[in-house]
N, CA, C and O atoms as a Maestro MAE file, in Angstrom:
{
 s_m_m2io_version
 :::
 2.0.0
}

f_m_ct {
 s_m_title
 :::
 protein
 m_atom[288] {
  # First column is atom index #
  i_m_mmod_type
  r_m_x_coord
  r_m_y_coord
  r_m_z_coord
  i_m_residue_number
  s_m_chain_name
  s_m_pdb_residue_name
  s_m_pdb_atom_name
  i_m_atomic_number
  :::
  1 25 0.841 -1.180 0.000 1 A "UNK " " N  " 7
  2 3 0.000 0.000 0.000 1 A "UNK " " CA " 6
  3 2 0.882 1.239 0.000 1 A "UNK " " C  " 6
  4 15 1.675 1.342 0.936 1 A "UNK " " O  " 8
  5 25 0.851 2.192 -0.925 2 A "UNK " " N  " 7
  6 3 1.368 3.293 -0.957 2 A "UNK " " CA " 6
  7 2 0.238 4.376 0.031 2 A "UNK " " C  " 6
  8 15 -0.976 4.568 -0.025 2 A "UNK " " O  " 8
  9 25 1.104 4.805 0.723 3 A "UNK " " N  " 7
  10 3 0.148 6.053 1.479 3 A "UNK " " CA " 6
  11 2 1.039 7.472 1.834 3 A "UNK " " C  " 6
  12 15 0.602 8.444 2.450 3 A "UNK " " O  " 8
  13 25 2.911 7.251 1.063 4 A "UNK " " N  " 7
  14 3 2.537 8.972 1.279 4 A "UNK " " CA " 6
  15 2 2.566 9.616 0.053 4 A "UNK " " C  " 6
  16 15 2.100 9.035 -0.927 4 A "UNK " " O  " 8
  17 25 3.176 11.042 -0.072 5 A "UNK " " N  " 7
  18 3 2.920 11.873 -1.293 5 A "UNK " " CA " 6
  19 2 0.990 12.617 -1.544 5 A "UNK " " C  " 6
  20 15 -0.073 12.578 -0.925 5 A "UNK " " O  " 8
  21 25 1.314 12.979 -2.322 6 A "UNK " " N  " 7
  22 3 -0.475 13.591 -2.569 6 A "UNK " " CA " 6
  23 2 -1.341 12.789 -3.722 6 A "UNK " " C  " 6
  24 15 -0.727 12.439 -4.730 6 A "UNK " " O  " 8
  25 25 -2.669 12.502 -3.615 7 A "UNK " " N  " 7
  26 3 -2.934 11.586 -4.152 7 A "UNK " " CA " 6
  27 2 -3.160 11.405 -5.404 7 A "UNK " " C  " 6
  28 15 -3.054 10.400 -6.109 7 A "UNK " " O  " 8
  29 25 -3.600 12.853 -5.706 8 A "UNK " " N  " 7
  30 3 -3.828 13.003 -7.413 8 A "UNK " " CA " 6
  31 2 -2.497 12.793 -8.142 8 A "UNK " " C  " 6
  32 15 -2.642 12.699 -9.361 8 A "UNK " " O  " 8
  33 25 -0.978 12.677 -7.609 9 A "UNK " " N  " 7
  34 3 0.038 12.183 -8.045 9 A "UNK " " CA " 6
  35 2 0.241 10.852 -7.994 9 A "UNK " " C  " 6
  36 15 0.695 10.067 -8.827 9 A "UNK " " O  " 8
  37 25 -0.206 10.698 -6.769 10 A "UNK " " N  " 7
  38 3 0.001 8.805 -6.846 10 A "UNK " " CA " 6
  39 2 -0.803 8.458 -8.039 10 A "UNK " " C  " 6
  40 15 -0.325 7.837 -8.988 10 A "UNK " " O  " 8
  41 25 -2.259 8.940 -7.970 11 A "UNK " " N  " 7
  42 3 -3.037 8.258 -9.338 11 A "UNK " " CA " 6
  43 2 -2.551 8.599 -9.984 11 A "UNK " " C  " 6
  44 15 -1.862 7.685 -10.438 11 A "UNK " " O  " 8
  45 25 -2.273 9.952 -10.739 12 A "UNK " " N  " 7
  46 3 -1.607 10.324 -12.226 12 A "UNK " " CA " 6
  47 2 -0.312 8.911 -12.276 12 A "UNK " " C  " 6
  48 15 -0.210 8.029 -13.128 12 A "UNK " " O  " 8
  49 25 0.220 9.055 -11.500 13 A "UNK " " N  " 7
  50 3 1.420 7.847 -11.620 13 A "UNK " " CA " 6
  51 2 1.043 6.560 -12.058 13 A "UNK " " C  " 6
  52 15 1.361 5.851 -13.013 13 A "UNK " " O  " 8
  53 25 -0.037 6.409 -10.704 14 A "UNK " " N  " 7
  54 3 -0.255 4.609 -11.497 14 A "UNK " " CA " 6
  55 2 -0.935 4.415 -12.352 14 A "UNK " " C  " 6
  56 15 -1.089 3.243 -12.695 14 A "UNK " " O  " 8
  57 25 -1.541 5.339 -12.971 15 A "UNK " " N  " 7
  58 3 -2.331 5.257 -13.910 15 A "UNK " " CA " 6
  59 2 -1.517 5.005 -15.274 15 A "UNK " " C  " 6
  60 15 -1.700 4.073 -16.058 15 A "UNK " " O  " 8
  61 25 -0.252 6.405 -15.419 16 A "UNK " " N  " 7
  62 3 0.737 6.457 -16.426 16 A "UNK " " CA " 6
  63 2 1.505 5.115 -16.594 16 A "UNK " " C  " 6
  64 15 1.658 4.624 -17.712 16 A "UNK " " O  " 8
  65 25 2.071 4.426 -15.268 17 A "UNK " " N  " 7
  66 3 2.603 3.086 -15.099 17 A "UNK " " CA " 6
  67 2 1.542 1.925 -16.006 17 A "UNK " " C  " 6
  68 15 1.623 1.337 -17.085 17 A "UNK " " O  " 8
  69 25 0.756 1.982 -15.121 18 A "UNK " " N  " 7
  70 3 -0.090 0.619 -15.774 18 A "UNK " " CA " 6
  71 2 -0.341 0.904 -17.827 18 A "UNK " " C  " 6
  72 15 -0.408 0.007 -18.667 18 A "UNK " " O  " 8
  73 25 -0.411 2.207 -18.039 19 A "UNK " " N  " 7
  74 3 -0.111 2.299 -19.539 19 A "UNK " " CA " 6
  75 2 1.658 2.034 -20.024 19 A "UNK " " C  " 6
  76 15 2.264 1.730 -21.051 19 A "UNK " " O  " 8
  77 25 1.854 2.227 -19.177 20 A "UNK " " N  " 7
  78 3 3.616 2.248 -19.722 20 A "UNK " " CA " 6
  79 2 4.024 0.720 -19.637 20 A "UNK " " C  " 6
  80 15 4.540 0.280 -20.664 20 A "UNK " " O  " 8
  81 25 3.930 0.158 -18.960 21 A "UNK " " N  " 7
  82 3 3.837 -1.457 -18.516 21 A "UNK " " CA " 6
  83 2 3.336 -2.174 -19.872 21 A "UNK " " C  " 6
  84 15 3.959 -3.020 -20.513 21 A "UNK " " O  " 8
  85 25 2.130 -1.663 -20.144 22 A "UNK " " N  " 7
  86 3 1.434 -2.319 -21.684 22 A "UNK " " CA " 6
  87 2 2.190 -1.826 -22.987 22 A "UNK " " C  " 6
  88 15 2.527 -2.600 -23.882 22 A "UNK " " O  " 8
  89 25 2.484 -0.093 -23.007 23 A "UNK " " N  " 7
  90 3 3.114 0.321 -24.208 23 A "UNK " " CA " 6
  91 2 4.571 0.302 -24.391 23 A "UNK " " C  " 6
  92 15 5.132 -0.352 -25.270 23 A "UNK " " O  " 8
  93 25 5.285 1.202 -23.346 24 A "UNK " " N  " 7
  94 3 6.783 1.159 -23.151 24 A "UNK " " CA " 6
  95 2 7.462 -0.148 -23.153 24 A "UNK " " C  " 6
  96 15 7.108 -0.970 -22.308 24 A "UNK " " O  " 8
  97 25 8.366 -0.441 -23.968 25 A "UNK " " N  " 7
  98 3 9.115 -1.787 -24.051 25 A "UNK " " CA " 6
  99 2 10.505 -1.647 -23.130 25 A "UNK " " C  " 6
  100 15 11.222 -2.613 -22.868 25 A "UNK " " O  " 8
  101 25 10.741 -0.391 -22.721 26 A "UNK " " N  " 7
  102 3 12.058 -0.224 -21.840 26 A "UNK " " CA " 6
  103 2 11.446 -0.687 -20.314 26 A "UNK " " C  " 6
  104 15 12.061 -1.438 -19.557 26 A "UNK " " O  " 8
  105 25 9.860 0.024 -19.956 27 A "UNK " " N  " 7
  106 3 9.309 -0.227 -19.090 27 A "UNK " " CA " 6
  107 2 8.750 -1.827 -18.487 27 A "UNK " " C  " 6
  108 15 8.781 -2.480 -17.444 27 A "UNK " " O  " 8
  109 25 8.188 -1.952 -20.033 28 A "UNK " " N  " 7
  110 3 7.697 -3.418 -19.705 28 A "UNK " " CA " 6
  111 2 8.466 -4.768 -19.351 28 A "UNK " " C  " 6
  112 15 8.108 -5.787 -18.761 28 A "UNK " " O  " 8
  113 25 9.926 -4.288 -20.073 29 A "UNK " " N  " 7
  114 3 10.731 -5.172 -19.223 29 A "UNK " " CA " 6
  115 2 11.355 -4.919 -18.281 29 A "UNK " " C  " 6
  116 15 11.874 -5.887 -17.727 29 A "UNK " " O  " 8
  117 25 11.543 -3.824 -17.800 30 A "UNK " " N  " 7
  118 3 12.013 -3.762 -16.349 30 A "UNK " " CA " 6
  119 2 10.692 -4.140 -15.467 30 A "UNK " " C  " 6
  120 15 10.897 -4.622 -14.353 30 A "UNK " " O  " 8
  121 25 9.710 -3.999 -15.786 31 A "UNK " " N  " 7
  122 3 8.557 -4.221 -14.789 31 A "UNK " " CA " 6
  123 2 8.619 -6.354 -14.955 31 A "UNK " " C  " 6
  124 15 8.465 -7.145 -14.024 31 A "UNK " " O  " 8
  125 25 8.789 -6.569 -15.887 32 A "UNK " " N  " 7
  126 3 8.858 -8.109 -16.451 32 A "UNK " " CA " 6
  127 2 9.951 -8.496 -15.371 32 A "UNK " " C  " 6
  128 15 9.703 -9.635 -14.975 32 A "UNK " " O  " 8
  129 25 10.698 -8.141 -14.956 33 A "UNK " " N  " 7
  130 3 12.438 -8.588 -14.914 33 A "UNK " " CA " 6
  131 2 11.945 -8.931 -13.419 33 A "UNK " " C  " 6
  132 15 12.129 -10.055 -12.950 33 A "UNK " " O  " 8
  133 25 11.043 -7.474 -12.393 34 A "UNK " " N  " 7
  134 3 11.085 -7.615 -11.542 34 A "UNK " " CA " 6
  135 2 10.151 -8.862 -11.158 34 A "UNK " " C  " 6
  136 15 10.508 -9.804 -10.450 34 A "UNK " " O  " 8
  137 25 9.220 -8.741 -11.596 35 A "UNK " " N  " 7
  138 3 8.394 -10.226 -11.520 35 A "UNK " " CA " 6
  139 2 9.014 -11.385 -11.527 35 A "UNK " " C  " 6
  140 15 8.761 -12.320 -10.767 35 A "UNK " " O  " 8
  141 25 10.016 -11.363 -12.558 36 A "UNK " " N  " 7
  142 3 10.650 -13.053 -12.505 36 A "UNK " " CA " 6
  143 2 11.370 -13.278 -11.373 36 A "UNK " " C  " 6
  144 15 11.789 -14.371 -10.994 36 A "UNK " " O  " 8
  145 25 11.533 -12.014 -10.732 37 A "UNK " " N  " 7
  146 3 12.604 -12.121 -9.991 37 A "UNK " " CA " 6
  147 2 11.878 -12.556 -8.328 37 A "UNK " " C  " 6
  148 15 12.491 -12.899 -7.318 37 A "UNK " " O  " 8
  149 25 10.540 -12.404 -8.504 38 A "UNK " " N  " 7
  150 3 9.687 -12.990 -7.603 38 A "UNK " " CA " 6
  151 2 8.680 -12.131 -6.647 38 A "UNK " " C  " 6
  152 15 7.740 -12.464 -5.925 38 A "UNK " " O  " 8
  153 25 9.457 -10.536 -7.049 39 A "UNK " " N  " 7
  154 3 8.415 -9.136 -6.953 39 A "UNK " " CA " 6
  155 2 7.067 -9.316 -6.933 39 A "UNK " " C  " 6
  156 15 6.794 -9.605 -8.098 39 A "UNK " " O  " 8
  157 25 5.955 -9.315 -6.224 40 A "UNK " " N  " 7
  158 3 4.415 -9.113 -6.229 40 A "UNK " " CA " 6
  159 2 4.129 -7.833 -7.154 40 A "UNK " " C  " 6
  160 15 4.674 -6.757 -6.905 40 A "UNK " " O  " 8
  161 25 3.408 -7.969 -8.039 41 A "UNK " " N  " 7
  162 3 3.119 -7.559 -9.498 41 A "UNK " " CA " 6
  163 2 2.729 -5.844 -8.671 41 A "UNK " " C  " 6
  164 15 3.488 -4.986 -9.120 41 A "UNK " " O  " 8
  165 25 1.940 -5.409 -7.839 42 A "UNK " " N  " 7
  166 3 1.624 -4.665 -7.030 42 A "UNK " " CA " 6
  167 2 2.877 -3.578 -6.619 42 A "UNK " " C  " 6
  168 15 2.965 -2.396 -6.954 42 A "UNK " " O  " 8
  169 25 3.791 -4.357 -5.801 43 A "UNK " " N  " 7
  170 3 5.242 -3.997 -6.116 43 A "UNK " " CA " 6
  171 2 6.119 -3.454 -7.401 43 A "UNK " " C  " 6
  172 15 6.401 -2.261 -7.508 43 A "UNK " " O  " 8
  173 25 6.481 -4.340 -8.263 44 A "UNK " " N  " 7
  174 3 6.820 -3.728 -9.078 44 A "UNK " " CA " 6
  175 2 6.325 -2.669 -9.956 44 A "UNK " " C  " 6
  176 15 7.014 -1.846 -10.559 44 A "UNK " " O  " 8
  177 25 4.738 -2.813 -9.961 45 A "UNK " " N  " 7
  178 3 4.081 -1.504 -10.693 45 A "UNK " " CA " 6
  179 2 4.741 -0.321 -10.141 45 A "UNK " " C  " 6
  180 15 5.299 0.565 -10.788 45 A "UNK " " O  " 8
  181 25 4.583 -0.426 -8.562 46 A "UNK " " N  " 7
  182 3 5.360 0.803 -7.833 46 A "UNK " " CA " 6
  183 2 6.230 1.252 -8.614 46 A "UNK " " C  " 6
  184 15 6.172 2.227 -9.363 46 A "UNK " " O  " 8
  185 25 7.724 -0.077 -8.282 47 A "UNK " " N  " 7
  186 3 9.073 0.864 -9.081 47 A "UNK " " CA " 6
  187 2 8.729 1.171 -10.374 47 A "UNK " " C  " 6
  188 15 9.326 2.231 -10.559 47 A "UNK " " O  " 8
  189 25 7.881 0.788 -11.827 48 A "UNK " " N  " 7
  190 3 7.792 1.747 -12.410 48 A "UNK " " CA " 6
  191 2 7.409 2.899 -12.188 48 A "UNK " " C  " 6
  192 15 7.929 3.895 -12.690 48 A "UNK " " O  " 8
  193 25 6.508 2.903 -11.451 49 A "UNK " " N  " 7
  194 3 5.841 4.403 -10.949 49 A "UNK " " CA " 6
  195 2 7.032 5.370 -10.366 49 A "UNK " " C  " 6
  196 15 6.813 6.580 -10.432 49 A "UNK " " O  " 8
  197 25 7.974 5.039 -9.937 50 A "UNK " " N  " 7
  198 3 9.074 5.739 -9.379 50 A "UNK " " CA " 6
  199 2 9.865 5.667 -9.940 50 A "UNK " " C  " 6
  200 15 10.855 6.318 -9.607 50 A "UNK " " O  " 8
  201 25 9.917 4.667 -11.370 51 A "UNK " " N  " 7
  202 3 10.918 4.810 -12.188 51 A "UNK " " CA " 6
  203 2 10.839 5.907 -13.391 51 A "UNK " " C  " 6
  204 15 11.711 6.557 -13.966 51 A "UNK " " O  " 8
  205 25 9.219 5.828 -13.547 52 A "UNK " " N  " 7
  206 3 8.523 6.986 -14.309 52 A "UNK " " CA " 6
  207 2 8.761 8.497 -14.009 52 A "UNK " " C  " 6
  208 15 9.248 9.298 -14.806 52 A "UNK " " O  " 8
  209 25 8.330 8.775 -12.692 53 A "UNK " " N  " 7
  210 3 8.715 9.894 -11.521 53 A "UNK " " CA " 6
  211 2 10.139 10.361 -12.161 53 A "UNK " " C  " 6
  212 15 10.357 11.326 -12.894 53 A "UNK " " O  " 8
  213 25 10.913 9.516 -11.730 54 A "UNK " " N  " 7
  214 3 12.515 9.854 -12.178 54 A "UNK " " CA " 6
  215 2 12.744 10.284 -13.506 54 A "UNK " " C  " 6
  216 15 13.541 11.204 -13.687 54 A "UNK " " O  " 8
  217 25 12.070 9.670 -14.618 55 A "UNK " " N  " 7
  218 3 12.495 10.532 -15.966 55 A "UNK " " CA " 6
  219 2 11.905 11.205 -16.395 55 A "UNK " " C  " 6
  220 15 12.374 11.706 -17.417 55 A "UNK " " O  " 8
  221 25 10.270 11.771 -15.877 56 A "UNK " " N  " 7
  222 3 9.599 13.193 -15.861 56 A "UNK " " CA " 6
  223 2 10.304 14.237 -15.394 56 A "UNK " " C  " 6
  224 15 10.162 15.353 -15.894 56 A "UNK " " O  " 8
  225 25 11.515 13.905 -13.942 57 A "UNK " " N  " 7
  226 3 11.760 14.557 -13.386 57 A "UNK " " CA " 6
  227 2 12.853 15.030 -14.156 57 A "UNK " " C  " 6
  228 15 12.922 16.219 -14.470 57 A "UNK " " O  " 8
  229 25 13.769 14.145 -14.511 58 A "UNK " " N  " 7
  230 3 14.758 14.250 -15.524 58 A "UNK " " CA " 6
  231 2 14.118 15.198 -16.607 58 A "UNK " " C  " 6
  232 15 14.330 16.406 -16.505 58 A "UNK " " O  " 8
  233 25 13.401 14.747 -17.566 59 A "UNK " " N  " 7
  234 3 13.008 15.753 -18.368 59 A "UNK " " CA " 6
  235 2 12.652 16.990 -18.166 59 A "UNK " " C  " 6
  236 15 12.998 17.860 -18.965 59 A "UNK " " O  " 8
  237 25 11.757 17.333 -16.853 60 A "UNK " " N  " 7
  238 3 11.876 18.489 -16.820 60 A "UNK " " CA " 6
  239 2 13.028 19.756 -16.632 60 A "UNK " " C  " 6
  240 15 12.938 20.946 -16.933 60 A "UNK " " O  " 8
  241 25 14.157 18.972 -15.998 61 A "UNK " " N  " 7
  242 3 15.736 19.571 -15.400 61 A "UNK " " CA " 6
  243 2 16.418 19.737 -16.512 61 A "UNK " " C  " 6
  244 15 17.194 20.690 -16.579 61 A "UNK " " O  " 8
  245 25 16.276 18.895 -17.552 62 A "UNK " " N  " 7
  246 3 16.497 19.196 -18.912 62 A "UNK " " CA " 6
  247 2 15.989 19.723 -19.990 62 A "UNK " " C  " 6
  248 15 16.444 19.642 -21.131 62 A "UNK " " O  " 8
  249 25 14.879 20.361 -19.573 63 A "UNK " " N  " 7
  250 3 13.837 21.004 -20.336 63 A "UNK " " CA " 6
  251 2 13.433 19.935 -21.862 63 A "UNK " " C  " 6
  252 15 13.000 20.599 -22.804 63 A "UNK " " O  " 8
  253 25 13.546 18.508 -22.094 64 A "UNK " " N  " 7
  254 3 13.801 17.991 -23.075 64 A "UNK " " CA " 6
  255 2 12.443 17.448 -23.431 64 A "UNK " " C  " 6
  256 15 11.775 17.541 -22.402 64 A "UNK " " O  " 8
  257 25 11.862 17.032 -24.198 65 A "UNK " " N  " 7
  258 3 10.480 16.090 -24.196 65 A "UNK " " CA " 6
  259 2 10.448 15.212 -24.560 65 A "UNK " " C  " 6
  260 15 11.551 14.889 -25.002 65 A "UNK " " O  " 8
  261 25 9.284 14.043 -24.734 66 A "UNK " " N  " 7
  262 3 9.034 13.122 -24.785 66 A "UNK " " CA " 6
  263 2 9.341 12.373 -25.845 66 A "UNK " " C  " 6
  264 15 8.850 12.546 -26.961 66 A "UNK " " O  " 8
  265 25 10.347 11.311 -25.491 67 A "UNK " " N  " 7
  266 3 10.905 10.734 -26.752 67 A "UNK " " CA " 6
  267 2 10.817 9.387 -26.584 67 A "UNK " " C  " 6
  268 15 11.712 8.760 -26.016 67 A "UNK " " O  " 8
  269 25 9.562 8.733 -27.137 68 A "UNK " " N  " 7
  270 3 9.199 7.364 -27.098 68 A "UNK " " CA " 6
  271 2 10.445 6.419 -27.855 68 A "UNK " " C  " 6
  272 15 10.834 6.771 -28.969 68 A "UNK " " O  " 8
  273 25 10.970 5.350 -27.269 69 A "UNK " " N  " 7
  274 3 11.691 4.381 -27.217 69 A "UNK " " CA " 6
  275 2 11.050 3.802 -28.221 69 A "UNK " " C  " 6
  276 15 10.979 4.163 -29.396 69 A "UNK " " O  " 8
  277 25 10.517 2.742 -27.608 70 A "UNK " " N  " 7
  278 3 9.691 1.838 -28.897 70 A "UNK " " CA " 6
  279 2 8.576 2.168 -28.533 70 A "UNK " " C  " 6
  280 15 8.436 2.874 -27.534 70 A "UNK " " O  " 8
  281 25 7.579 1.752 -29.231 71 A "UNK " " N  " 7
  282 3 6.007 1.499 -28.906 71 A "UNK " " CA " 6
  283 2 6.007 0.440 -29.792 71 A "UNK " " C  " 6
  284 15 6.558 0.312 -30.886 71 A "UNK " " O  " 8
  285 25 4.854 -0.767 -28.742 72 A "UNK " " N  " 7
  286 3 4.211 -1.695 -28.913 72 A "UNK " " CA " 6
  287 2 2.909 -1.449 -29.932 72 A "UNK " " C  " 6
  288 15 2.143 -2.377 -30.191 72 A "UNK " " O  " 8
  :::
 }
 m_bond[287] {
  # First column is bond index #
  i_m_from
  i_m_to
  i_m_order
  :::
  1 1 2 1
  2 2 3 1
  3 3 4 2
  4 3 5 1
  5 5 6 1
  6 6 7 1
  7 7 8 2
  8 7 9 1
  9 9 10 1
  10 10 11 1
  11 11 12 2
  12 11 13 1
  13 13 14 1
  14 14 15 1
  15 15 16 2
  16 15 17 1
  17 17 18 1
  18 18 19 1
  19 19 20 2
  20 19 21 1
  21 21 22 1
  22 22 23 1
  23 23 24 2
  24 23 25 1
  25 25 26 1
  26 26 27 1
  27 27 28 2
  28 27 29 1
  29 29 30 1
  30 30 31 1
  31 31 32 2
  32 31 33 1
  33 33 34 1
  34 34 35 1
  35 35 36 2
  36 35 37 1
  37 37 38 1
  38 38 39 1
  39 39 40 2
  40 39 41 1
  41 41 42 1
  42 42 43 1
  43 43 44 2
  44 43 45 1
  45 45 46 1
  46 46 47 1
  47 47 48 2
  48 47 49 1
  49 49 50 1
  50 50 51 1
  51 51 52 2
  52 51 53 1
  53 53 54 1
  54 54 55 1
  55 55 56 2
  56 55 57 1
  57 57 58 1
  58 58 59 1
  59 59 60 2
  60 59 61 1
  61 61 62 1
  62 62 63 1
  63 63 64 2
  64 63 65 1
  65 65 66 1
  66 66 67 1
  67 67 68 2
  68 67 69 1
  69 69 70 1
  70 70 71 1
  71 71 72 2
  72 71 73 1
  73 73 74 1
  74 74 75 1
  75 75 76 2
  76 75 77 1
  77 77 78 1
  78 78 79 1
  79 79 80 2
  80 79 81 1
  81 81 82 1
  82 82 83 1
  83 83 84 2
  84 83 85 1
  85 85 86 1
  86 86 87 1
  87 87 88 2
  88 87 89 1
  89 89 90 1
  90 90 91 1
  91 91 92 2
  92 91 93 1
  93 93 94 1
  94 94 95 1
  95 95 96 2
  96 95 97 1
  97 97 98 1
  98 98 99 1
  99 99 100 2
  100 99 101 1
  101 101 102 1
  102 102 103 1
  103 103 104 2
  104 103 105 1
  105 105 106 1
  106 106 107 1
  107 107 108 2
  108 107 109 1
  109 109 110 1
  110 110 111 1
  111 111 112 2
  112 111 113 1
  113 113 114 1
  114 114 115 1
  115 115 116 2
  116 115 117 1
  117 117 118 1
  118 118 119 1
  119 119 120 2
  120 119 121 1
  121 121 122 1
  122 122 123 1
  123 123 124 2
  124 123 125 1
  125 125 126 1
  126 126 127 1
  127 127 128 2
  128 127 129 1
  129 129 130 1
  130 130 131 1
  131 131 132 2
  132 131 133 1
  133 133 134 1
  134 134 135 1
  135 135 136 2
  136 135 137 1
  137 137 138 1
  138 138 139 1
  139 139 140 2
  140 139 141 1
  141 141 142 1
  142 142 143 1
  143 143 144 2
  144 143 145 1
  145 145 146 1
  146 146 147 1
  147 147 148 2
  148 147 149 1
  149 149 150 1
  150 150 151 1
  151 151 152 2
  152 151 153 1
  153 153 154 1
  154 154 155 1
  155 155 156 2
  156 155 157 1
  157 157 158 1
  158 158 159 1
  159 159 160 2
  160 159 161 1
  161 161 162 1
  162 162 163 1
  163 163 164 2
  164 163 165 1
  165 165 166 1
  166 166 167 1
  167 167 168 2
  168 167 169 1
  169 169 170 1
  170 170 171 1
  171 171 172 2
  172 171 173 1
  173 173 174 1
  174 174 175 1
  175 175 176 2
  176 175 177 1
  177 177 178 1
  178 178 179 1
  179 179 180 2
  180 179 181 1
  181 181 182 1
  182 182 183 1
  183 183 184 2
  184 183 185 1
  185 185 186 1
  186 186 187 1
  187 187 188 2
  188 187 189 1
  189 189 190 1
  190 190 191 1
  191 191 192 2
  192 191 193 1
  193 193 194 1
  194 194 195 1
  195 195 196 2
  196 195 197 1
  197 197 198 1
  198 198 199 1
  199 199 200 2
  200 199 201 1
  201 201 202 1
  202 202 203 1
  203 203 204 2
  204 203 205 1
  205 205 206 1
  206 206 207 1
  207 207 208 2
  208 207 209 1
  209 209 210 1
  210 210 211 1
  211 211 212 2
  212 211 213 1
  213 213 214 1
  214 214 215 1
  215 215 216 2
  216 215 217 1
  217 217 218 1
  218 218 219 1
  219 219 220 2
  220 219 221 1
  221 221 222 1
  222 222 223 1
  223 223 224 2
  224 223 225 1
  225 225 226 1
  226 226 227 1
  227 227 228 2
  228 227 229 1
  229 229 230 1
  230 230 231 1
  231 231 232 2
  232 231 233 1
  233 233 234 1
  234 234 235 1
  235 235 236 2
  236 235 237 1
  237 237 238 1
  238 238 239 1
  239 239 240 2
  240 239 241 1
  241 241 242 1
  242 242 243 1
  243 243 244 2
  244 243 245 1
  245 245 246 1
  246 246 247 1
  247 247 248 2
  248 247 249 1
  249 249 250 1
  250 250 251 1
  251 251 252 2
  252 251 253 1
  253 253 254 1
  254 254 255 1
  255 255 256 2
  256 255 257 1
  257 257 258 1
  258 258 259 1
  259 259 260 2
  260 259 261 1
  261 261 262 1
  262 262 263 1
  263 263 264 2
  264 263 265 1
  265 265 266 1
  266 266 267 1
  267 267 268 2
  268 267 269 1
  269 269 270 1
  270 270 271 1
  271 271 272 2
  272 271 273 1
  273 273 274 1
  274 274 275 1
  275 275 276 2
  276 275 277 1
  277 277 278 1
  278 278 279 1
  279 279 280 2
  280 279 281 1
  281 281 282 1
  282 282 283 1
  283 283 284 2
  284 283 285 1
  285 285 286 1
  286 286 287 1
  287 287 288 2
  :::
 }
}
Protein backbone atom coordinates (compact mmCIF):
# COMPACT_ATOMS: atom_id res chain seq x y z
CA UNK A 1 0.00 0.00 0.00
CA UNK A 2 1.37 3.29 -0.96
CA UNK A 3 0.15 6.05 1.48
CA UNK A 4 2.54 8.97 1.28
CA UNK A 5 2.92 11.87 -1.29
CA UNK A 6 -0.48 13.59 -2.57
CA UNK A 7 -2.93 11.59 -4.15
CA UNK A 8 -3.83 13.00 -7.41
CA UNK A 9 0.04 12.18 -8.04
CA UNK A 10 0.00 8.81 -6.85
CA UNK A 11 -3.04 8.26 -9.34
CA UNK A 12 -1.61 10.32 -12.23
CA UNK A 13 1.42 7.85 -11.62
CA UNK A 14 -0.26 4.61 -11.50
CA UNK A 15 -2.33 5.26 -13.91
CA UNK A 16 0.74 6.46 -16.43
CA UNK A 17 2.60 3.09 -15.10
CA UNK A 18 -0.09 0.62 -15.77
CA UNK A 19 -0.11 2.30 -19.54
CA UNK A 20 3.62 2.25 -19.72
CA UNK A 21 3.84 -1.46 -18.52
CA UNK A 22 1.43 -2.32 -21.68
CA UNK A 23 3.11 0.32 -24.21
CA UNK A 24 6.78 1.16 -23.15
CA UNK A 25 9.11 -1.79 -24.05
CA UNK A 26 12.06 -0.22 -21.84
CA UNK A 27 9.31 -0.23 -19.09
CA UNK A 28 7.70 -3.42 -19.70
CA UNK A 29 10.73 -5.17 -19.22
CA UNK A 30 12.01 -3.76 -16.35
CA UNK A 31 8.56 -4.22 -14.79
CA UNK A 32 8.86 -8.11 -16.45
CA UNK A 33 12.44 -8.59 -14.91
CA UNK A 34 11.09 -7.61 -11.54
CA UNK A 35 8.39 -10.23 -11.52
CA UNK A 36 10.65 -13.05 -12.51
CA UNK A 37 12.60 -12.12 -9.99
CA UNK A 38 9.69 -12.99 -7.60
CA UNK A 39 8.42 -9.14 -6.95
CA UNK A 40 4.41 -9.11 -6.23
CA UNK A 41 3.12 -7.56 -9.50
CA UNK A 42 1.62 -4.66 -7.03
CA UNK A 43 5.24 -4.00 -6.12
CA UNK A 44 6.82 -3.73 -9.08
CA UNK A 45 4.08 -1.50 -10.69
CA UNK A 46 5.36 0.80 -7.83
CA UNK A 47 9.07 0.86 -9.08
CA UNK A 48 7.79 1.75 -12.41
CA UNK A 49 5.84 4.40 -10.95
CA UNK A 50 9.07 5.74 -9.38
CA UNK A 51 10.92 4.81 -12.19
CA UNK A 52 8.52 6.99 -14.31
CA UNK A 53 8.72 9.89 -11.52
CA UNK A 54 12.51 9.85 -12.18
CA UNK A 55 12.50 10.53 -15.97
CA UNK A 56 9.60 13.19 -15.86
CA UNK A 57 11.76 14.56 -13.39
CA UNK A 58 14.76 14.25 -15.52
CA UNK A 59 13.01 15.75 -18.37
CA UNK A 60 11.88 18.49 -16.82
CA UNK A 61 15.74 19.57 -15.40
CA UNK A 62 16.50 19.20 -18.91
CA UNK A 63 13.84 21.00 -20.34
CA UNK A 64 13.80 17.99 -23.08
CA UNK A 65 10.48 16.09 -24.20
CA UNK A 66 9.03 13.12 -24.79
CA UNK A 67 10.91 10.73 -26.75
CA UNK A 68 9.20 7.36 -27.10
CA UNK A 69 11.69 4.38 -27.22
CA UNK A 70 9.69 1.84 -28.90
CA UNK A 71 6.01 1.50 -28.91
CA UNK A 72 4.21 -1.70 -28.91
Amino acid sequence: MIGGGRATVRAALYMGALTAVRRNLTLRDFYDRLCKLGKPKKVALTAVMRKLLTILNAMLKQRTAWRPACVA
